[in-house]
N, C-alpha and C positions, 0 to 999 in steps of 0.2 A: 846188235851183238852186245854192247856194252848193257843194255839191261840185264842180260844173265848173271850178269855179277853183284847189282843193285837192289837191296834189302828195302822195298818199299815203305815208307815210313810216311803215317799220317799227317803230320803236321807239326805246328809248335805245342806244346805243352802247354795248359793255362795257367796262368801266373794264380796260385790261389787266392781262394776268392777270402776278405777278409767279414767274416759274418760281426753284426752286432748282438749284443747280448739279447737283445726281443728273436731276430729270425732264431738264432741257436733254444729259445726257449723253446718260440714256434714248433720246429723240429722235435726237442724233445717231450713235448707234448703229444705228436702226429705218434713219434715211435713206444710211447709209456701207453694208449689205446689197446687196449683188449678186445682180440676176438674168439669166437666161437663161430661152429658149423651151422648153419639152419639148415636140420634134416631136413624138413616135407622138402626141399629143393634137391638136393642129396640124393635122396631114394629118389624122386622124380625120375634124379637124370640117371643115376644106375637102372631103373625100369623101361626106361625108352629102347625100342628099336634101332637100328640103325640107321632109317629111312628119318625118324622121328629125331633122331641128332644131329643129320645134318640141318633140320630148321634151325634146332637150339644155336648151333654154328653159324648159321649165313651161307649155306651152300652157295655156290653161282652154277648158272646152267651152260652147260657146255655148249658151245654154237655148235650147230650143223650145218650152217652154210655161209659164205665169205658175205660180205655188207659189200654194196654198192662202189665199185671204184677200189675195192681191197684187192690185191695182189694172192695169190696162193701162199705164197711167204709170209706174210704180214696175216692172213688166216692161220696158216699152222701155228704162229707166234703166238697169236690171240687166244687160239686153244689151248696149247703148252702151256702159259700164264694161267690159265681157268684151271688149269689139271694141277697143276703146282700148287696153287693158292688152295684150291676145293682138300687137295691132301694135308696139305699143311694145317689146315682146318681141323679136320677129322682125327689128329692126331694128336692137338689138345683138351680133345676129352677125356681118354684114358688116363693121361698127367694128371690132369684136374681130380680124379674123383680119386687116385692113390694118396694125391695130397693131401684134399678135404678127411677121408677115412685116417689118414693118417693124425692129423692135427684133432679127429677127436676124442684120440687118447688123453689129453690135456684140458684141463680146465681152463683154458686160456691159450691163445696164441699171437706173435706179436710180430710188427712187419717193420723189420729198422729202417730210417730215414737216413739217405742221404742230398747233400747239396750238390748241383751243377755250377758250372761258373759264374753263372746270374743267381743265385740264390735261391732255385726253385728247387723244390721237396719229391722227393720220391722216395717210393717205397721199396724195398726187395720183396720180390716173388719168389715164391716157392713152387714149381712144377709147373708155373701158369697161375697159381693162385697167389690172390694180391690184391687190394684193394683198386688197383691203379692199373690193372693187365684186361682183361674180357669181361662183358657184358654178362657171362654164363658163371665167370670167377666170382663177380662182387655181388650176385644173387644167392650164392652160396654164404656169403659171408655175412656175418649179424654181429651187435655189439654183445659183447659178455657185462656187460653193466645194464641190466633195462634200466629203465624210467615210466612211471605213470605218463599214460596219454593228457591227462588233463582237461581242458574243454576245448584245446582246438588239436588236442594230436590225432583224435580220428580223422577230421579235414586233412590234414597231411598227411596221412596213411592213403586217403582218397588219390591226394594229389600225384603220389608216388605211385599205384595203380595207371592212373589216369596216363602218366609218364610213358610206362611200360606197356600199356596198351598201343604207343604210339600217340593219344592222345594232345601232347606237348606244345605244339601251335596254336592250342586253343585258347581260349581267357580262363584263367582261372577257376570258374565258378562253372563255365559251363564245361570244361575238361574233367572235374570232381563229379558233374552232374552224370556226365558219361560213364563213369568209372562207379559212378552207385547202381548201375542200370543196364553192367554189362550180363550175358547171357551164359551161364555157367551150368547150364543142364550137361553138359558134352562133359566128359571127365576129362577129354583133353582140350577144352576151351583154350586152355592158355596157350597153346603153340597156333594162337593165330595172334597174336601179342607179337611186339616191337621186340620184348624185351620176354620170354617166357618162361624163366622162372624165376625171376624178378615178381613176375605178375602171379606167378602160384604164390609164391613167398607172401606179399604183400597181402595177398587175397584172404591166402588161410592165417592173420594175424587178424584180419578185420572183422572174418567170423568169427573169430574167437573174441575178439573183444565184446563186440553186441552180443554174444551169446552170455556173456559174464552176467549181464546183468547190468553193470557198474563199467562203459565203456574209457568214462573217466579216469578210475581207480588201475586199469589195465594197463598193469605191464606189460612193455613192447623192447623187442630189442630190433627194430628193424632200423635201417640205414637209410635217412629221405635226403637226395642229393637236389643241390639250388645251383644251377646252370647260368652264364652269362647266354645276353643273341648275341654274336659274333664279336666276343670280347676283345681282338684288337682292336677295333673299329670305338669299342665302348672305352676302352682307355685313353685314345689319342682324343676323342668326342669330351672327356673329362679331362684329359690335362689342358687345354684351351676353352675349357667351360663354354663348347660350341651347344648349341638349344637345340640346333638345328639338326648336327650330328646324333647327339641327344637323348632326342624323340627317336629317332630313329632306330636305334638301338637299346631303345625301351629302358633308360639312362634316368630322365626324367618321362614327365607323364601321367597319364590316369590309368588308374588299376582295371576301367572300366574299357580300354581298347590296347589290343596287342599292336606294335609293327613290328614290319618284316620287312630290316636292310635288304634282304636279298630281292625282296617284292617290290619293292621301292626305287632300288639299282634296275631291275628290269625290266619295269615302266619305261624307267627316263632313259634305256636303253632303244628302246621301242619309239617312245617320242621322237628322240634325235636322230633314227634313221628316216621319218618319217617323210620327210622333204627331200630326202635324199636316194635316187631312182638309179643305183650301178646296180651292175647283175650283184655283187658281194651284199649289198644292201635287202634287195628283193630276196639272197638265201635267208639271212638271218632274219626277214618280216616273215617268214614258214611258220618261226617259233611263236606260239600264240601266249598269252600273259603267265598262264599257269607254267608251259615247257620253259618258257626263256629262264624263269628265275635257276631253274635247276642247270642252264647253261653255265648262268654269270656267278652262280655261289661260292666255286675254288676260286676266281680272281677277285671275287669283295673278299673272302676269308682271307685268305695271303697277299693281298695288296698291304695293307697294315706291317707285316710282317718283312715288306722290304724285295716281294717280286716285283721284277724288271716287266716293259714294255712285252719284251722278245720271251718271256719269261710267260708271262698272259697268252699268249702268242700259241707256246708249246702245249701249256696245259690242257685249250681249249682242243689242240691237235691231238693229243694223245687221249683225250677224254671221248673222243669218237664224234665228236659235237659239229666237225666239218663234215665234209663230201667223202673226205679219204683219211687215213692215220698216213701218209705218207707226207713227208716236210716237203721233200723235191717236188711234188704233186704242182702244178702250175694253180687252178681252181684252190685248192687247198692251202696255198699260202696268201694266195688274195684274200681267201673269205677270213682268215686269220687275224694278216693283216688289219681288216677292218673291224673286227670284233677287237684286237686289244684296242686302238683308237679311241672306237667308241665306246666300249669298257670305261676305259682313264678319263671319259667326261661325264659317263653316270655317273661316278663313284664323286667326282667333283663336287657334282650338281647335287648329289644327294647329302653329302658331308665335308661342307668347301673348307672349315676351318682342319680337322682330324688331315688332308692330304696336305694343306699350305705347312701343316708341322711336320708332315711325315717328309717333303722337301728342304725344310728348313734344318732338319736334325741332320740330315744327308749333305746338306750345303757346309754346317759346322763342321760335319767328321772331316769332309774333304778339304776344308781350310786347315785345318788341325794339323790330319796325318800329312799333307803338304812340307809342313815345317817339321816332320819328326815326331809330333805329339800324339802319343793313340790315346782314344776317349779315356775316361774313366769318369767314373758317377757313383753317388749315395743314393738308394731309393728307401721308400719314404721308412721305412722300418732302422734307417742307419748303417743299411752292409753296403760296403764298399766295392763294385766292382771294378775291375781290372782285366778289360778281354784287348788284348794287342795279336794284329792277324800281322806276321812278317813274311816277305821273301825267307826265302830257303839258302845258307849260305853253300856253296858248293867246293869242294874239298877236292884237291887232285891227288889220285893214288895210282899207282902201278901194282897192275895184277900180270905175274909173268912181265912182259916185254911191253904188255897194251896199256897207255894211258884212259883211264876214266875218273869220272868225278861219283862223289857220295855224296848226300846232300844232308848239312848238319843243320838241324832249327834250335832255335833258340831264340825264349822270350826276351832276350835283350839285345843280341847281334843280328844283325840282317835287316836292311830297311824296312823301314812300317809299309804292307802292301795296304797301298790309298782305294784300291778298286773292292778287295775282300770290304775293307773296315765301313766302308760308306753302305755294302751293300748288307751288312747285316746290323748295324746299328739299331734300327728300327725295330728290328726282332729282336735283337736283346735288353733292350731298353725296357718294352714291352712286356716279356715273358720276366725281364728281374723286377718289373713293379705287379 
């Protein structure tokens, strides 16, 4: 009863973040960037069908029928969720293309920057459109400044093709090779693309360039993004100067072979049950080298980031990857059980220096907020952050006759919660270097 009265309230407020003069240039560099529309993707996607949008969107297929050990509950769940998400989908197209039409009345368009409590950069969006929002947004969007290609910007116009086609995994040379060789007879080639109209965009830049004549001398205003492989992993791998982590995350190395943490983690995933014959064992040897990685890839992506045992545990539950999506399930919290275990000793075995720091940072916070101290740090740019997670203090009020509490935060009164601050450390440490 006493919640009826209780004004639910987020949390503490962050103590602001204090920028140095390089991130605040950073920033106003990010937000002084001009853009414009790239029509051919534009009219694309105002020409498209409706059948032909939801590709551009990622549609999901609706189940027809419950999975092995699923409950009718936990089916309709399943479906409701697909039915939700499929609309919510479908709905940011029409935003999109008011936006875009709208922005090019203007010679220029601009997306202001702001900072989070670690120092990290975002943009505002407009309708969905943004540099930083959807796949289908930032194909739309080109610089309003070209530049001459030069002698290697046609290979990077390849490369960004080769991206969008899905290509990505590959080695560089041979993903470019793909991408000069893809099949373009079909006017709607691109909607079998990762990315497609990214891949229209990119495409009708590159005929236009060799048809110039002069591919070099050709102006381009196209946008080629350079990606980390599983950049927590590449950060913690680099602050311990680990070779081992490293390689792995393609950190150091030869231009001439890719790795793949996830493929790596799933191996030694594999190995280490391999001597090991419990029923929970024999589910997860089902997974053969190619399926496993796609098992293990949300617990190597968020291990870095400060996910728990039990934390591993849920994801792999809720990702469909056990017998059942049910926790209570008896089978399904076994097979669980062993996947985070054996999870926490690939990730070891593949990158031992990146987790002894990712314990070690979590052993400090918990010494620290012990005595009262919540972290604080410089990363390497000079901003200062400041993120204190406290208890809630509790406030006693009389409403009418009935006593209840409110609950007041604040960055300086209320104990430092030592369980929040350990467990996100990792993650902000991370995302503010």
């Amino acid at each position: 009863a006493r919640d009826r009265y209780i004004t639910k309230i987020g949390g503490t407020k962050n103590v602001p973040l204090e920028p140095s003069d390089i991130t605040l240039g950073a920033a106003n560099a990010t937000q002084l960037t001009r853009y414009t529309i790239n029509t051919t993707a534009l009219e694309a996607l105002v020409s498209l069908t409706d059948e032909q949008r939801d590709t551009i969107v990622g549609i999901t297929e609706v189940p027809t029928e419950a999975n092995e050990g699923e409950s009718s509950s936990q089916f309709a769940s399943r479906v409701h969720g697909v039915e939700m998400s499929n609309k919510g989908k479908r709905g940011t197209i029409p935003c999109l293309i008011e936006a875009a039409q709208e922005a090019l009345q203007f010679e220029a368009v601009y997306f202001p920057v702001y900072l989070d409590f670690r120092g990290r950069q975002y943009t505002v969006e407009y309708k969905g459109l943004g540099p930083q929002t959807t796949k289908a947004s930032k194909a739309l969007l080109q610089f309003a400044e070209g530049r001459p290609l030069g002698q290697k910007g046609l290979w990077w116009l390849y490369h960004e093709l080769g991206n969008a086609m899905g290509f990505d995994k590959d080695l560089l040379d041979v993903k470019v090779e793909k991408a000069q060789n893809i099949d373009t007879t079909d006017s709607l080639w691109f909607l079998e693309a990762e990315e497609p109209l990214k891949a229209l965009a990119i495409h009708t830049d590159i005929t236009a360039a060799i048809q110039s004549g002069n591919p070099a001398a050709y102006v381009s205003r196209q946008i080629i993004y350079v990606d980390g492989s599983c950049n927590g992993m590449q950060h913690l791998s680099l602050m311990t100067r680990d070779t081992e982590g490293g390689e792995a995350t393609n950190v150091i190395g030869s231009i001439e072979k890719r790795n793949d943490l996830y493929g790596i983690v799933g191996a030694k995933f594999l190995e280490i049950l391999e001597e090991d014959e419990s029923i929970e064992a024999d589910y997860w040897k089902t997974y053969d080298h190619k399926d496993i990685r796609k098992v293990v890839k949300r617990g190597v992506m968020t291990l870095p980031y400060g996910v728990t045992k039990q934390g591993i545990a849920d994801q792999v539950i809720s990702d469909g990857f056990c017998v059942t999506k049910d926790r209570s399930h008896e089978a399904t919290q076994r097979q669980a059980a062993k996947f985070k275990e054996t999870l926490w000793a690939a990730v070891d075995g593949a990158a031992p220096k990146a987790m002894e720091l990712r314990a070690w940072l979590i052993e400090v916070v918990d010494a620290l907020c012990s005595e009262g101290q919540a972290p604080v740090w410089l990363t390497p740019t000079g901003t200062k952050v400041i993120k204190t997670y406290r208890k809630p203090i509790f406030n006693r009020v009389y409403i009418g006759k009935q006593e209840t509490r409110l609950p007041s935060y604040s960055n300086t009164a209320g104990d430092v919660d030592v369980k929040k601050n350990k467990a996100a450390i990792v993650a902000n440490l991370i995302h503010s270097f």
